[in-house]
N, C-alpha and C positions, 0 to 999 in steps of 0.2 A: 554347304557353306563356302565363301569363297576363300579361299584360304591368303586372300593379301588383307588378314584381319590385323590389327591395330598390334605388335609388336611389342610396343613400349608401353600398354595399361596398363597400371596401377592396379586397376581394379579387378578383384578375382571372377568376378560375372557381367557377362555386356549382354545389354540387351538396345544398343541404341546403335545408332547410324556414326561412323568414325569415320578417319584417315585415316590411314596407313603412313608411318613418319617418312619408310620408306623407298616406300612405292606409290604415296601421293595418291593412291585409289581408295576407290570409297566403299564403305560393305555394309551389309545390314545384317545380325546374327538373330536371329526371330526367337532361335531354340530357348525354353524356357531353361533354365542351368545350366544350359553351355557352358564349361570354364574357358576365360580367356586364356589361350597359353599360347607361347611364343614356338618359330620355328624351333627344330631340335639343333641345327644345323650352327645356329647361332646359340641356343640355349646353351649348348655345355661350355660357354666361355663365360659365362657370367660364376663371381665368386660370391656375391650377395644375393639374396632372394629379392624381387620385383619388389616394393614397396619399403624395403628397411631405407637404405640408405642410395639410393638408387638403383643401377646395376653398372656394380665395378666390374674393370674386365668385360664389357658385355662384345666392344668388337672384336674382341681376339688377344693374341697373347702382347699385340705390340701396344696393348690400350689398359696404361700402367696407372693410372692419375687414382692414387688410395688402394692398390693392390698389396693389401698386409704381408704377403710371403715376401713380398721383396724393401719392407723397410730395415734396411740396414744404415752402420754407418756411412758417410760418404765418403768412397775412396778420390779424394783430391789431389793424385800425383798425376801427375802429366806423364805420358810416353813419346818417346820421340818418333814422328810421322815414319816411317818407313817407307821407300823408295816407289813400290809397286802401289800404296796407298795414295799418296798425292796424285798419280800418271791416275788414279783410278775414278779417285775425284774431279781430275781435271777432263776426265772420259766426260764423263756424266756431262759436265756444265755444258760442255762443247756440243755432244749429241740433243740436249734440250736445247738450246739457243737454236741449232740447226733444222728444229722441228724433227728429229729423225725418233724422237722418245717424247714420254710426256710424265710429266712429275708425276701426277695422280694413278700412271698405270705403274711406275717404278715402284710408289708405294703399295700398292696394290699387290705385287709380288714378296716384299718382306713381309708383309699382313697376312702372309700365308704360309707362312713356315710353320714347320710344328713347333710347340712350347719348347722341345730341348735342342731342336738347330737353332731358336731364335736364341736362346740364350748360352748356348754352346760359343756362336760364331761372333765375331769382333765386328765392328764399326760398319769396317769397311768390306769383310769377308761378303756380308750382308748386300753391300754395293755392290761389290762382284758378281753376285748374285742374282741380282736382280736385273744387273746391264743386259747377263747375257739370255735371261729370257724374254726380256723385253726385244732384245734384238733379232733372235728367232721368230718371236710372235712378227714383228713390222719386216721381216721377208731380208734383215740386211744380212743376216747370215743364215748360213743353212745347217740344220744336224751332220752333216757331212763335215764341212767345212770344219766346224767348232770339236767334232770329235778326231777327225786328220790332224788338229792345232794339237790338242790334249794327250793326243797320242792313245788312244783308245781301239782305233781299228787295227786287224790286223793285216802285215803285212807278204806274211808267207802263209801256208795253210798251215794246221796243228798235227803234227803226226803223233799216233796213238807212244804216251808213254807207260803204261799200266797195264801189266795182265793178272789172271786169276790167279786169287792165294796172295796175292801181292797185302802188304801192312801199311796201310796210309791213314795220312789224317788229314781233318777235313780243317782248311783254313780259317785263321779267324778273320771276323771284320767288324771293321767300328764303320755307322755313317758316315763319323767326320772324317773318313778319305774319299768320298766323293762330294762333288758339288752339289747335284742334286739326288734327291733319293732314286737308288737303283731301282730294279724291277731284276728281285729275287727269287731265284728255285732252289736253293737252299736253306730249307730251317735253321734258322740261328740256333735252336737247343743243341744242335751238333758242330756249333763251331767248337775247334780245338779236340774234338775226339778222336781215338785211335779205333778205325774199323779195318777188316778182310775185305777185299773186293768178291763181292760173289759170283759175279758176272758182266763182261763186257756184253755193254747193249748196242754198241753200234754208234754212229754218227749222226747228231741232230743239228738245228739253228739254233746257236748260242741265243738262249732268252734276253742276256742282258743287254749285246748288240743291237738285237733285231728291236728291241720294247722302244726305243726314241726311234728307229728307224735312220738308223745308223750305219747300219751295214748287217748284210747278209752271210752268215760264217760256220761253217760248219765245225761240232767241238766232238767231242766224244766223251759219251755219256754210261758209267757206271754203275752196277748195282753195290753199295756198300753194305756189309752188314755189321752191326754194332752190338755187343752184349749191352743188355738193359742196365746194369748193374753198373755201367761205365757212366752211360749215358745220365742215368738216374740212381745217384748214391740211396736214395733213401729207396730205391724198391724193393718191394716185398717179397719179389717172387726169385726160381731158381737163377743160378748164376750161366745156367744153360738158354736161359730167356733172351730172343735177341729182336733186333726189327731191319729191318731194310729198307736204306732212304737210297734212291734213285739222284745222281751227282755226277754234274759236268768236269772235266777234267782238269779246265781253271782253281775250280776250289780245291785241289789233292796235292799233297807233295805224301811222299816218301818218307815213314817213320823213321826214325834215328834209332843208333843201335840203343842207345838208353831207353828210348821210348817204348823200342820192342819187347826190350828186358823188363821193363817197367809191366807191360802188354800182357807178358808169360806169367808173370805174379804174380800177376793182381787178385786171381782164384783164389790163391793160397793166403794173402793177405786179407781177403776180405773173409775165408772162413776162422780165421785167426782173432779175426778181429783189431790187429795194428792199429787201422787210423783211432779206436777210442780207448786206448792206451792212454791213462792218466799216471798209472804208478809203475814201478818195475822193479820185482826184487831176484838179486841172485846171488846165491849161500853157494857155500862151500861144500862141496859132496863128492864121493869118489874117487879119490886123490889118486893118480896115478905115476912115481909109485907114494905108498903114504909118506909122508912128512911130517906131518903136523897132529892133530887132533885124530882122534881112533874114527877107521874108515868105517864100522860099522854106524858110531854116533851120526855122520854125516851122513847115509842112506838113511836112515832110520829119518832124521829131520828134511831129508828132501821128500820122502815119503810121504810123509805127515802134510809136508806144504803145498804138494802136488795134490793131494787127495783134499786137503782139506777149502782150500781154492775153490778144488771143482765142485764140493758141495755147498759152498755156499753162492756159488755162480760167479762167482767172481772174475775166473781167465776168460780171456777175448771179450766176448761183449760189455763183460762185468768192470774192463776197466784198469784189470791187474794183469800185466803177465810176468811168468818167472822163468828163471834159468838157471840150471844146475852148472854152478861154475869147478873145473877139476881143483882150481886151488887158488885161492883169492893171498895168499902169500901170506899170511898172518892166521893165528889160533889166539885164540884163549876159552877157557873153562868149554872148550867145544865149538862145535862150529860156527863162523861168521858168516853174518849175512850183510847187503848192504841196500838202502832202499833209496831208488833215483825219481823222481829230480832232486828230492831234497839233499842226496849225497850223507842219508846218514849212517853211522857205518854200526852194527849190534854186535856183540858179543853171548856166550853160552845159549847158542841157538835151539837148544831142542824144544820138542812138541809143543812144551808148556809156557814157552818165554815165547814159540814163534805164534800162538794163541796171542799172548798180548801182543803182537807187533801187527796182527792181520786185525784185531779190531781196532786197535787204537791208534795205528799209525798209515795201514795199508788200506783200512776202511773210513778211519775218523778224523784221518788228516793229523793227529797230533803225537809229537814224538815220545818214545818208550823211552825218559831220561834214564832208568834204574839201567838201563843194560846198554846203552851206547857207548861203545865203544870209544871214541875222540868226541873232544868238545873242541866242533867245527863253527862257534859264533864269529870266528875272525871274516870265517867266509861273508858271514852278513854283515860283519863292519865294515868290508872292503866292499861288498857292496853298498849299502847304506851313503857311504862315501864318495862312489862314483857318481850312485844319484846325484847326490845333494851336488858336487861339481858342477853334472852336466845337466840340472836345472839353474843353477847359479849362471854357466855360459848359457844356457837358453832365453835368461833372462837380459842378460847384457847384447843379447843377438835382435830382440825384440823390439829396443827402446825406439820411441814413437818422438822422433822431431818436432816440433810446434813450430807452425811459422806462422809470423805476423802478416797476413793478409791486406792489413791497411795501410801498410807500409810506403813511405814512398819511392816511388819508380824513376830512378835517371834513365833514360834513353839517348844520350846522348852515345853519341861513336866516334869512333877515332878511327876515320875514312882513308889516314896514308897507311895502312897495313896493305899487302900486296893479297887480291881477291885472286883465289885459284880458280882454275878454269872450272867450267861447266861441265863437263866431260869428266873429269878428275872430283869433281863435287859428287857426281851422278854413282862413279863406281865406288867408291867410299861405300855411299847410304848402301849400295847395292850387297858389299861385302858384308855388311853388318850384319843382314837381314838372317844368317843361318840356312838352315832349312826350308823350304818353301811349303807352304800346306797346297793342300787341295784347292784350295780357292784362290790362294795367290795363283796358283800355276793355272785355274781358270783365268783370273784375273789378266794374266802375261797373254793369255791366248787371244783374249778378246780382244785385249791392246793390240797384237799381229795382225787380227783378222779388221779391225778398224782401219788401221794405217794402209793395209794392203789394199784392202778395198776402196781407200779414197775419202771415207769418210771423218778423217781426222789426219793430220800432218803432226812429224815428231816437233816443230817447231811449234804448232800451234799448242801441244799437248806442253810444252816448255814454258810457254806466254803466260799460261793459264796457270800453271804452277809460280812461276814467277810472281806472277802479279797477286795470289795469292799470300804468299812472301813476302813479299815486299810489305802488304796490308799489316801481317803481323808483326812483322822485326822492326819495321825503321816506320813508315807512318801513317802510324794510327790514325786512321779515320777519325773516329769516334770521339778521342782526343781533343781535333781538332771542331768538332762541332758543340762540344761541351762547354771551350775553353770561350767557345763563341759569344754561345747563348748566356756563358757568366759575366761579359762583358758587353753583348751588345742587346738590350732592354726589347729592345723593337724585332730584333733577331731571336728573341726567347721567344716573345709573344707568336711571331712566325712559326715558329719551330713546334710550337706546343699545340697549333691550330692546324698545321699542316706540318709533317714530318718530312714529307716526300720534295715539297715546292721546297722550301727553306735550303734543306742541305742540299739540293741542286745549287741555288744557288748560290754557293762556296765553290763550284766547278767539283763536286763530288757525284760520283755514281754512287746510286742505290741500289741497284741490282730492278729487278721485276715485280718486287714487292714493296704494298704500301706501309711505309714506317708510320708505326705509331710512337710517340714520342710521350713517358709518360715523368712527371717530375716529383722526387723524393725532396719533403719540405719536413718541419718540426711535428709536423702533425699526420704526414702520409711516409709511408714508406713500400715502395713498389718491387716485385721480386716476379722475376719471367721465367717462365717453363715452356715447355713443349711434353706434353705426357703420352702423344701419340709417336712422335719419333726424336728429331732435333732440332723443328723450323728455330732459324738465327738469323739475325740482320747481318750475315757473313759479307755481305758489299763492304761492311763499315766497319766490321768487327774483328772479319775474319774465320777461319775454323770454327767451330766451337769447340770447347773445351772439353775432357773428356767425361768431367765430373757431370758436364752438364746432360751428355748422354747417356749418362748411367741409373740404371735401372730405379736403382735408389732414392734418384734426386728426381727424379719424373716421379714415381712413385709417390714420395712423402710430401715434394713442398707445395699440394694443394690441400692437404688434410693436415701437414702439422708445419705450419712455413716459419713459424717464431722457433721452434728446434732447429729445422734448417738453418736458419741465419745463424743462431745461437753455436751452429758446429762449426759456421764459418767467421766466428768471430764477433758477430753483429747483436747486440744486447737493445733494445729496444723497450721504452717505455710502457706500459698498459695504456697510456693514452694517445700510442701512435698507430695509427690502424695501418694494418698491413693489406693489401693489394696485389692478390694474386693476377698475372695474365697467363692467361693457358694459351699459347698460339699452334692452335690448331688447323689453320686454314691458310688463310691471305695476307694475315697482317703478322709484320716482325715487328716488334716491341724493344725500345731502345729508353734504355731508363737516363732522365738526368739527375746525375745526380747532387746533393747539397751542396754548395760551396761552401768548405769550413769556415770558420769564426778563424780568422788573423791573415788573412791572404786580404785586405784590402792593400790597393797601391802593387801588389804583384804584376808583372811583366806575364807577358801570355807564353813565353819563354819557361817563366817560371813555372806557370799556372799548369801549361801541358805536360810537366814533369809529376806533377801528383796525381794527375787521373789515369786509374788502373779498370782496366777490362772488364773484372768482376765487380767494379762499381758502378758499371754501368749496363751489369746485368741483375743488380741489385741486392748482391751476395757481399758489398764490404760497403763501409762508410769512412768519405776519407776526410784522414786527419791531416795538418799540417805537424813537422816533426818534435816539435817540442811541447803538444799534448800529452 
């Protein structure tokens, strides 16, 4: 059978001549009950079954449009761009304009991260990401080049630090410090374990260098060995049971002396049984010299509680351990005992009272009032107390601001204030940033190996920043094409037949893409998505927002878009349909939106002051201020 069979049927059995959606080929499946089933490869990205509601998820983790794990709130606060983000954005635009990339293969690369990088990493980590293999794959840089930038190769040889007998442990690692996934000879079940080196093996080619081809480097490679029992709390076999994992030198450091101490004990604590220690009790016994209550009575009761523990299973495994204290500093009618966590303290301890303590208090949780010695309830009103405080500040730490979304927007500025230099702007954002992760510090390398190579100038990389800036702080495009089509009749009609011809001609760029131009009236109300990534009419608009790229809001506002609106403020009629555009391709989608009821006779002065961003992504409706 040929296997480019129909992908996308419905139908549980083919028996007729199809296409393929994908591959545009044609097939004939003769076999009488053949089931139609799809690649596997693609298969396991779908979250609904073929036929219910179509197949959500079906290309991959980045194809959100009704993917239920991810309907949450909408987080609507904005972050502020960060230095290495915009220089990474303005990469991008410059390398596609220049032909040197191509949209469709950039995405191509974020469509392929696993489920938890895709949603592990940020916006723009994502861009980082994809720059730099897109620029490996078109030949402008080379694995050399990009790992010399990153600082990955090495530059002296390794000389052996580890001999036999030696106590080390094997390093931990998370993905999210590298950019892309390594190429591992270390099993992660042992990161962070304490093993003996059993044997130096000699010097090999570091796997992780050599796997991107990278560099050729020779490391020295270890036999570790590891008690089971470290490795795997829950095994079942002796504490003498061990295994040997074969380990590059990179992943070892040198246990700590706690570590080691910790290393020497752990025998001893695990036949004791420490870690499932629920309760602990320790009486009064053997006074040396006596003081208090008769040193007989107390043998006699640590007797009884030693022995009596151990028949009912109770020390180590069981949950309880005890200890014979010389002298707890106080008596009455006989020995005291006292039982931890609860901190409750008994009196007249022998056999017969320490029977009720070991069922009723040691086994069943609840306390032997007749013989406690203090009434310690203060201790639980002062905690009770603390709680209830530091839920009271938890809850004042929490409160959720409401902002008016449809509010109106002055943009006006007040241009004599003295603009600081560019340079002085730059190291600002740059100080702010903290830490650098893994992928900025990609991100920084590609930017060197860009500029160095010629394929982008710091000035050009500035332009493109700029003028991106300029589009969102001072003038709005988008604005101006609204305030247009509210006033000029013949320019609406333009506008709404043609998106792209119209705002040309205003002397506006539109970027590369055809604007679709759609219009919210009494009876339609239009709302824009992108549920593949972020397509935005950014020429006119600018960035997009970050709400608009989140998972959430791709997700939900094709399957529940009257909620959507409704968390951004937007209350709509039952007899106003709503108009999803999913822009998945070619066309940005630029909503106009209603011009309120009281703005007749307004100045375009004025008019430009009420239209806000998200009303023209069809997420608010604006009012003038005294509705």
């Amino acid at each position: 059978v040929n296997k480019n069979y129909n992908m996308l049927s419905l139908s549980t059995r083919c028996f007729r001549v199809q296409r393929s959606v994908v591959t545009g080929s044609r097939y004939t499946k003769r076999q009488v009950g053949l089931p139609c089933t799809r690649p596997a490869i693609l298969r396991t990205h779908s979250t609904n079954p073929v036929g219910s509601v179509g197949s959500v998820g079906f290309g991959g983790v980045h194809d959100l449009g009704g993917n239920l794990p991810d309907f949450q709130t909408i987080n609507r606060a904005e972050h502020e761009w960060k230095w290495w983000e915009k220089k990474i954005d303005a990469l991008a635009y410059v390398l596609w304009g220049s032909n040197k990339m191509t949209v469709t293969a950039f995405r191509r690369v974020i469509e392929s991260l696993s489920g938890d990088q895709y949603k592990e990493t940020s916006y723009y980590e994502k861009w980082a990401y994809a720059i730099a293999v897109n620029m490996l794959e078109e030949g402008l840089i080379t694995q050399e080049e990009l790992g010399t930038e990153l600082g990955e190769l090495r530059s002296e040889p390794e000389t052996q630090v580890f001999d036999d007998g030696d106590l080390v442990k094997v390093r931990s690692e998370s993905l999210k410090t590298f950019w892309r996934k390594p190429h591992l000879r270390t099993p992660g079940y042992i990161f962070g374990k304490i093993g003996v080196i059993e044997r130096v093996c000699g010097t090999f080619t570091d796997p992780t260098l050599e796997a991107y081809h990278t560099q050729k480097a020779p490391s020295h490679l270890y036999r570790v060995r590891f008690r089971q029992k470290d490795v795997w709390p829950s095994y079942s076999g002796d504490f003498n049971d061990t295994i040997d994992v074969e380990i590059f030198q990179p992943w070892l450091e040198l246990a700590t002396p706690e570590e080691k101490a910790k290393y020497q004990l752990s025998p001893k604590i695990a036949k004791i049984g420490l870690e499932k220690i629920k309760r602990h009790i320790f009486i009064c016994s053997d006074q040396t010299p006596q003081k208090c209550c008769n040193k007989e009575d107390g043998l006699e009761a640590w007797e009884f509680l030693r022995k009596r523990l151990d028949e009912l299973g109770l020390t180590g495994a069981g949950g309880i351990n005890r200890t014979k204290a010389n002298c707890l500093r106080l008596c009455r009618n006989g020995p005291v005992a006292v039982v931890y966590p609860e901190g409750v303290w008994y009196h007249s301890c022998k056999p017969d009272v320490l029977e009720q303590i070991i069922q009723q208090h040691l086994i069943g949780g609840k306390v032997v009032e007749k013989y406690k010695l203090i009434d310690n309830n203060h201790l639980k009103t002062n905690e009770q107390d603390s709680k209830a405080n530091h839920e009271h500040d938890h809850e004042h730490d929490h409160v959720h601001h409401e902002h008016d979304h449809d509010h109106v927007h002055d943009h006006e500025h007040d241009h004599d204030h003295v603009h600081e230099e560019r340079s002085e702007i730059e190291q600002k954002a740059v100080d702010k940033e903290g830490e650098p992760t893994s992928y900025q510090q990609l991100a920084e390398a590609i930017l060197r190996l860009a500029i160095s190579k010629g394929y982008v100038t710091e000035a050009e990389l500035h332009k493109k920043i700029n003028d991106i800036d300029t589009v969102e702080n001072v003038e709005m495009k988008g604005q101006q094409i609204v305030v247009e089509a509210w006033t000029n009749p013949k320019f609406k009609s333009e506008l709404l037949a043609n998106g792209r011809k119209a705002i040309e001609s205003l002397g506006l760029d539109v970027g590369p893409y055809e604007i679709v131009v759609v219009e919210n009236n009494e009876h339609v109300h239009n709302l824009v998505v992108c549920t593949l990534c972020s397509c935005y009419p950014r020429a006119i608009l600018g960035r997009p927002p970050d709400w608009y790229k989140s998972r959430s809001y791709r997700a939900r506002s094709v399957v529940e878009p009257r909620k959507v609106l409704e968390e951004f403020g937007v209350s709509l009629s039952p007899d106003t349909a709503v108009r999803v555009h999913d822009s998945t391709a070619d066309m940005r989608y630029f909503v106009l939106p209603q011009r309120p009821a009281g703005t007749e006779g307004w100045t375009k002065e004025q008019l430009l002051k009420l239209v806000t961003r998200d009303s023209m992504v069809g997420t608010a409706k604006l009012h003038v201020a005294n509705e």
